[in-house]
C-alpha positions in Angstrom: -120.9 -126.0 -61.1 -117.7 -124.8 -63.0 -117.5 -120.8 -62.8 -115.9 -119.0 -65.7 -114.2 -115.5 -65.1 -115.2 -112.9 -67.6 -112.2 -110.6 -68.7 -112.7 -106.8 -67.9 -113.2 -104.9 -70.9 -110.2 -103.0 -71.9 -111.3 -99.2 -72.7 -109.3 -96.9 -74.7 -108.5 -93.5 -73.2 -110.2 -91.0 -75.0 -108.8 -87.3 -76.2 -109.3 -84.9 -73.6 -110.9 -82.6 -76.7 -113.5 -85.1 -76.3 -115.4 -83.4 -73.6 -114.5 -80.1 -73.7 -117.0 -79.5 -70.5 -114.1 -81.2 -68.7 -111.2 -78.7 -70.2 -110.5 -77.7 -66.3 -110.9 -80.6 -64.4 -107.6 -82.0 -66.9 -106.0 -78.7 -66.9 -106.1 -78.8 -62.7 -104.9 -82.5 -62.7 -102.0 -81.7 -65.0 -100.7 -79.2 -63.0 -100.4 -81.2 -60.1 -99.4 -84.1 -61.9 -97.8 -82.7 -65.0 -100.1 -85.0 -67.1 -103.8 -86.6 -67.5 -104.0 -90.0 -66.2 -105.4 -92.8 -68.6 -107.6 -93.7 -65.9 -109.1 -89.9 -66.2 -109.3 -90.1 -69.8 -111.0 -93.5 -69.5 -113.5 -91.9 -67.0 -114.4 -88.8 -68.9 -117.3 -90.9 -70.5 -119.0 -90.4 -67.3 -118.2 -86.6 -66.6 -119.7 -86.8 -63.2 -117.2 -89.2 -62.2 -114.0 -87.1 -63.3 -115.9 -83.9 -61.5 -116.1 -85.6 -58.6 -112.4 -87.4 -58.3 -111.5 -84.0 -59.4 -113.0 -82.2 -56.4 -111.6 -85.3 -54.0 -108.1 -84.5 -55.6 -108.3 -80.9 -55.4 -109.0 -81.1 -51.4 -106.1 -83.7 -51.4 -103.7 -81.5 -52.9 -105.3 -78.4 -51.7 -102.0 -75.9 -51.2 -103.7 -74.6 -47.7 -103.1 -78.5 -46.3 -102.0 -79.4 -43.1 -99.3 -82.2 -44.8 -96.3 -81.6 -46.5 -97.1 -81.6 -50.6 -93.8 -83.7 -50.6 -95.2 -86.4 -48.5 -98.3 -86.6 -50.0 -96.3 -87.3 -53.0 -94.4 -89.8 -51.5 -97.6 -91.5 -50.3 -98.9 -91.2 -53.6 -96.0 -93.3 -55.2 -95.8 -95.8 -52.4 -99.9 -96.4 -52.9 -99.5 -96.4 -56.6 
């Protein structure tokens, strides 16, 4: 029996004006990352999904951490 693989769908990132419930859960990303990830924008047509990587990422990069912002960063790139 001969299997075929299906290619993903490829989804366009949409504006971030195009759920403006989601205006601080970009604005809080972008200032850690100094922009929006595709992936995010992608996301936002499930909001509960970007709300809850949002909160994730917020206790990730939560200032009050016990590791060093600049190692999470480095860890960040290395796992990217």
């Amino acid at each position: 029996m001969e299997h075929k693989v299906k290619p993903s769908p490829r989804l366009e990132p949409l504006a971030a004006s195009h759920s403006p419930e989601l205006k601080e859960n970009f604005e809080a990303v972008a200032k850690n990352l100094g922009f929006v990830p595709n992936s995010l924008l992608i996301m936002q047509r499930k909001p509960k999904l970007v709300k809850a990587l949002s909160q994730l990422l917020g206790a990730i990069w939560d200032p009050q951490g016990e590791v060093d912002r600049g190692f999470k960063r480095l860890v960040a790139h290395v796992a990217s």
